[in-house]
C-alpha positions as CSV (number, residue, x, y, z in Angstrom):
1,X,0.0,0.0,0.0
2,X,1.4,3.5,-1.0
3,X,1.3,6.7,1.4
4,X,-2.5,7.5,2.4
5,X,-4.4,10.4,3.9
6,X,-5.1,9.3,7.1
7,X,-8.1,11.0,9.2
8,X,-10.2,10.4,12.6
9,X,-13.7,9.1,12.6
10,X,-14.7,9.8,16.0
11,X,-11.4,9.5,18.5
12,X,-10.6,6.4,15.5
13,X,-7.7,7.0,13.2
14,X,-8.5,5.3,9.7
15,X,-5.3,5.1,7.3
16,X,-2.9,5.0,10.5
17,X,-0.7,2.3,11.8
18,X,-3.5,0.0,13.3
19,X,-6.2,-1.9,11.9
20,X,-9.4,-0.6,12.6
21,X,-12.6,-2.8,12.5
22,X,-16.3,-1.2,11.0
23,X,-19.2,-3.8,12.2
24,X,-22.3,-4.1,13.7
25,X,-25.6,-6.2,11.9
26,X,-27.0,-5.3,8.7
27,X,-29.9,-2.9,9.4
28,X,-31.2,-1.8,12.9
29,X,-33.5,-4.6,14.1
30,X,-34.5,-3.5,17.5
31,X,-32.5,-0.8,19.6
32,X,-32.2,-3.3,22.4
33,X,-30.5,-5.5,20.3
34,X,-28.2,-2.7,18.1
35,X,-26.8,-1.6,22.1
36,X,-26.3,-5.4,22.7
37,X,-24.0,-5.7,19.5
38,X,-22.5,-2.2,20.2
39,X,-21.2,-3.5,23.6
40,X,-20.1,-6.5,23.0
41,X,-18.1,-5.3,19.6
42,X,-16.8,-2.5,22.1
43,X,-15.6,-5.2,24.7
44,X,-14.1,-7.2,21.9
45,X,-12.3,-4.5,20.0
46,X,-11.1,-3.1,23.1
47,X,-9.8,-6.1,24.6
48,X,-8.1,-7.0,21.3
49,X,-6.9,-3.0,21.0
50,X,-8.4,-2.3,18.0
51,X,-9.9,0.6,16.3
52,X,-13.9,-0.4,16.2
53,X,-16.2,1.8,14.1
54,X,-19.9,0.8,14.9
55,X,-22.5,0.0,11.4
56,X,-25.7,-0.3,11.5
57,X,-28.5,1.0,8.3
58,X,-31.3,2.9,9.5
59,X,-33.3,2.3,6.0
60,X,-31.8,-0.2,3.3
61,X,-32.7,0.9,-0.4
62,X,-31.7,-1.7,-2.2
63,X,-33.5,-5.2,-1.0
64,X,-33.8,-8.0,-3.2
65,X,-37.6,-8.9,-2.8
66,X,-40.4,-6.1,-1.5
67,X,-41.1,-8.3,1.3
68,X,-37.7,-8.0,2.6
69,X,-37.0,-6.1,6.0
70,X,-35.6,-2.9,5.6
71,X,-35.2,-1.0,8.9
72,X,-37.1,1.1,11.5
73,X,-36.5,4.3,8.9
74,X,-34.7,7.5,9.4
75,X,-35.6,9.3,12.5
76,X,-35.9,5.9,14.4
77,X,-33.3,4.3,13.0
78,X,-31.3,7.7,14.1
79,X,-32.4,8.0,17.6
80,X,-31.0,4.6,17.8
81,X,-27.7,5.4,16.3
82,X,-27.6,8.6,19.0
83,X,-28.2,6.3,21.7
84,X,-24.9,4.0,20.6
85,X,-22.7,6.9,20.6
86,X,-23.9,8.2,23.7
87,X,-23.7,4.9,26.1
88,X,-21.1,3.0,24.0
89,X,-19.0,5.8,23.1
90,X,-18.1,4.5,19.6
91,X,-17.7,6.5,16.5
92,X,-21.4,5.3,14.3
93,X,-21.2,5.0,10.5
94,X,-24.3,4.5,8.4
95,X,-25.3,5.0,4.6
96,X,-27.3,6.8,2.5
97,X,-29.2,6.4,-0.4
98,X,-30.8,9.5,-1.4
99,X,-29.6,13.2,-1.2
100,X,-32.4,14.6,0.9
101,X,-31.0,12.2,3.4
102,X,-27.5,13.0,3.8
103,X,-27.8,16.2,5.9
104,X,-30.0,15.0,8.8
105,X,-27.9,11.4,8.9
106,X,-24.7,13.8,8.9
107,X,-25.7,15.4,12.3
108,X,-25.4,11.6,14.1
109,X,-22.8,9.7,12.4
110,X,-19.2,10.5,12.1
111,X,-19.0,8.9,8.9
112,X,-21.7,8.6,5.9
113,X,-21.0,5.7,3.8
114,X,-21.9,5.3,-0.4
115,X,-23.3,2.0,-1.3
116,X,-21.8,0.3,-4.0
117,X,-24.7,0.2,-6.2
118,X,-24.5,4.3,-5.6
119,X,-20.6,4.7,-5.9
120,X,-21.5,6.5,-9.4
121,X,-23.7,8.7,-8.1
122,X,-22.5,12.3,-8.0
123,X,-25.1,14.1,-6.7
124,X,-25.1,12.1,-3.8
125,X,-21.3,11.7,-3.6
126,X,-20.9,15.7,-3.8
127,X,-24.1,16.2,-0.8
128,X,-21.9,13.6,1.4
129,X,-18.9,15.9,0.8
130,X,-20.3,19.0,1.3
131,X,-21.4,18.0,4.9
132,X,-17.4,18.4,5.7
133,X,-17.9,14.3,7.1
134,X,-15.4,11.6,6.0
135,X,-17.5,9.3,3.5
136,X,-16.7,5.5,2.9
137,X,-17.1,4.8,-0.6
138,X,-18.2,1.3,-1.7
139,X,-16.5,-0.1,-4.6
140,X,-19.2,-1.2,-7.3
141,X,-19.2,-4.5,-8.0
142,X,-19.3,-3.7,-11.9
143,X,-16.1,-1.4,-11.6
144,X,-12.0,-1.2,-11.8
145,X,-10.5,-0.2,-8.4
146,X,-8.9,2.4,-10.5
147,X,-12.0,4.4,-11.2
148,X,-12.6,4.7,-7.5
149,X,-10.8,7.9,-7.8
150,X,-12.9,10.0,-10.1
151,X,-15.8,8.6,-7.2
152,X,-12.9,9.8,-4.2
153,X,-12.4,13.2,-6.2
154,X,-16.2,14.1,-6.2
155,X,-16.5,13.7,-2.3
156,X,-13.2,15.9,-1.9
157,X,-13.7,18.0,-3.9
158,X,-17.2,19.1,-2.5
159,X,-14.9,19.6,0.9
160,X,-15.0,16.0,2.9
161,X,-12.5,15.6,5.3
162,X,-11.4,12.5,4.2
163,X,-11.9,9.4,1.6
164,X,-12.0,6.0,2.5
165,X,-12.4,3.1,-0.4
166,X,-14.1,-0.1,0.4
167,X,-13.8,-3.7,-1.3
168,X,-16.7,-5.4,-1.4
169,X,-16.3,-8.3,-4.4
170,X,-16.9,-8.2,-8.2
171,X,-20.2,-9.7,-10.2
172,X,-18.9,-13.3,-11.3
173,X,-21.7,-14.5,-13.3
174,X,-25.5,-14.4,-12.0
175,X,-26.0,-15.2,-8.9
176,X,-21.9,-14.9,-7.5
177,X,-18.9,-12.6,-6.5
178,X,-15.2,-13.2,-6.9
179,X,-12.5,-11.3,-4.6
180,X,-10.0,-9.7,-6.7
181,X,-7.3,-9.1,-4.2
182,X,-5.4,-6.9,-6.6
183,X,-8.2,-4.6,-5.8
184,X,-7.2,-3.9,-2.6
185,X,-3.8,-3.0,-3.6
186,X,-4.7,-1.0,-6.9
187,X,-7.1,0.8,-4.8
188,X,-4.1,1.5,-2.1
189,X,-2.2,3.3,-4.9
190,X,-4.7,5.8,-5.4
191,X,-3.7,7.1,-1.5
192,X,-7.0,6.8,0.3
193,X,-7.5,4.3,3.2
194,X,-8.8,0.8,1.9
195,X,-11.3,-0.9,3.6
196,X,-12.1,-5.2,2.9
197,X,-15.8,-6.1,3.4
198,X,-15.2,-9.6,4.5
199,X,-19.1,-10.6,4.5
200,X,-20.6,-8.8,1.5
201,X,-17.7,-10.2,-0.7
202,X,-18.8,-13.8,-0.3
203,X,-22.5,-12.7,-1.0
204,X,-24.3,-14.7,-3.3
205,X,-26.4,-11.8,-4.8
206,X,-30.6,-12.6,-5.1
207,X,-29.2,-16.5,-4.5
208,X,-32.1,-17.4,-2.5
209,X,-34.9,-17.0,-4.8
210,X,-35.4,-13.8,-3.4
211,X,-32.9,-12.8,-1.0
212,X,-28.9,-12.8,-1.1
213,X,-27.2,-15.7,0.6
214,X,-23.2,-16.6,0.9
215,X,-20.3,-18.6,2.0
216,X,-19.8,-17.0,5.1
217,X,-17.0,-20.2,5.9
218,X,-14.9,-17.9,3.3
219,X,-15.1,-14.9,5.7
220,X,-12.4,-15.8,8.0
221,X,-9.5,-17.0,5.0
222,X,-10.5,-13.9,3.0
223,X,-10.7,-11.1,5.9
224,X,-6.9,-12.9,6.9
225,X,-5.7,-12.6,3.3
226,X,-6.6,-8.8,3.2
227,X,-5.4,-8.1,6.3
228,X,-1.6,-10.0,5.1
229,X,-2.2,-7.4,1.6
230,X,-2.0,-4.3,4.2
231,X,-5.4,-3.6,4.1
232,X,-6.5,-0.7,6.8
233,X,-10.2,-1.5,7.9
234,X,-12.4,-4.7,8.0
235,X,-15.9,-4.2,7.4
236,X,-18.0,-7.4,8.7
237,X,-21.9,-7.6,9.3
């Protein structure tokens, strides 16, 4: 990985000498059961002394079937992500889908995130910028690591304070992904903190007649491979 521009979500450091970990489940379920997982990832990161950076999605956009769950919405879903901050004391991320989200979302989280399906999207790329947050950017699954940087220059250019580039797997036929782990090292030339989605990678898009299923037994050889590459964040839900 080449030099990077390092910068602090929360008290976190993302691009600096240790690994920092963004997880937490899917979408909010419950806010009992998002402060459960916030404590426990807390307690685990801590006693392993690593960065932790919690994730949880108020309001998913992009489900496979209309019956699928898709979150408590926004001002729930951003009570709940208030309430982590304040009684964990972890930096929150979260992502957006829409512009007319980004502002209110800004005023919780420390960091917005882009979903990959969005990663081309500059209207929403430049509203995440101008908020002055850091923004995680998903890599598309349809596109070359090196394009990430036209995606990266639209966010810094509307004034974020900092670019982070997530790996997240590449469309292999219907139905599959493929980790390319050059990815993660093409992507750490452009000089922006890379990030390895260990869970989404092995997703087996719409595989379930409906909804996405995976290999999640590839989690733990893949996050370990990306981690030997020099990778500076894993992302696991």
């Amino acid at each position: 990985m080449s030099e990077k521009k390092p910068f602090l979500v929360g008290a976190t450091e993302l691009g600096g000498p240790d690994l920092v970990i963004i997880a937490g489940p899917c979408v909010i379920e419950s806010q009992e059961m998002t402060l459960e997982v916030a404590r426990f990832l807390s307690d685990l990161c801590c006693e392993q002394k690593l960065g932790l950076i919690f994730k949880a999605s108020y309001l998913k956009a992009n489900r496979t079937a209309a019956r699928s769950y898709r979150g408590p919405g926004l001002v729930k879903g951003l009570k709940i992500l208030s309430l982590v901050k304040e009684e964990v004391g972890c930096p929150v991320l979260s992502d957006v889908h829409e512009t007319h989200e980004v502002e209110p979302v800004s005023r919780v989280v420390d960091i917005l995130q882009i979903p990959a399906f969005l990663c081309r999207q500059t209207a929403l790329l430049e509203a995440a910028g101008a908020t002055g947050k850091p923004v995680n950017i998903k890599k598309g699954q349809f596109l070359a690591p090196a394009d990430m940087a036209h995606a990266a220059g639209k966010v810094e250019a509307s004034g974020g304070s900092g670019v982070a580039l997530t790996e997240r797997g590449t469309f292999f036929g219907y139905h599959d992904l493929v980790v390319d782990m050059r990815s993660l090292i093409e992507m750490g030339t452009l000089g922006y903190p890379v990030i390895f989605d260990a869970t989404h990678s092995v997703q087996k898009p719409g595989g379930l007649q409906g909804s996405s299923g995976g290999q999640r037994n590839l989690v733990r050889p893949l996050a370990r491979a990306a981690v030997a590459v020099g990778v500076d964040g894993l992302f696991l839900e």
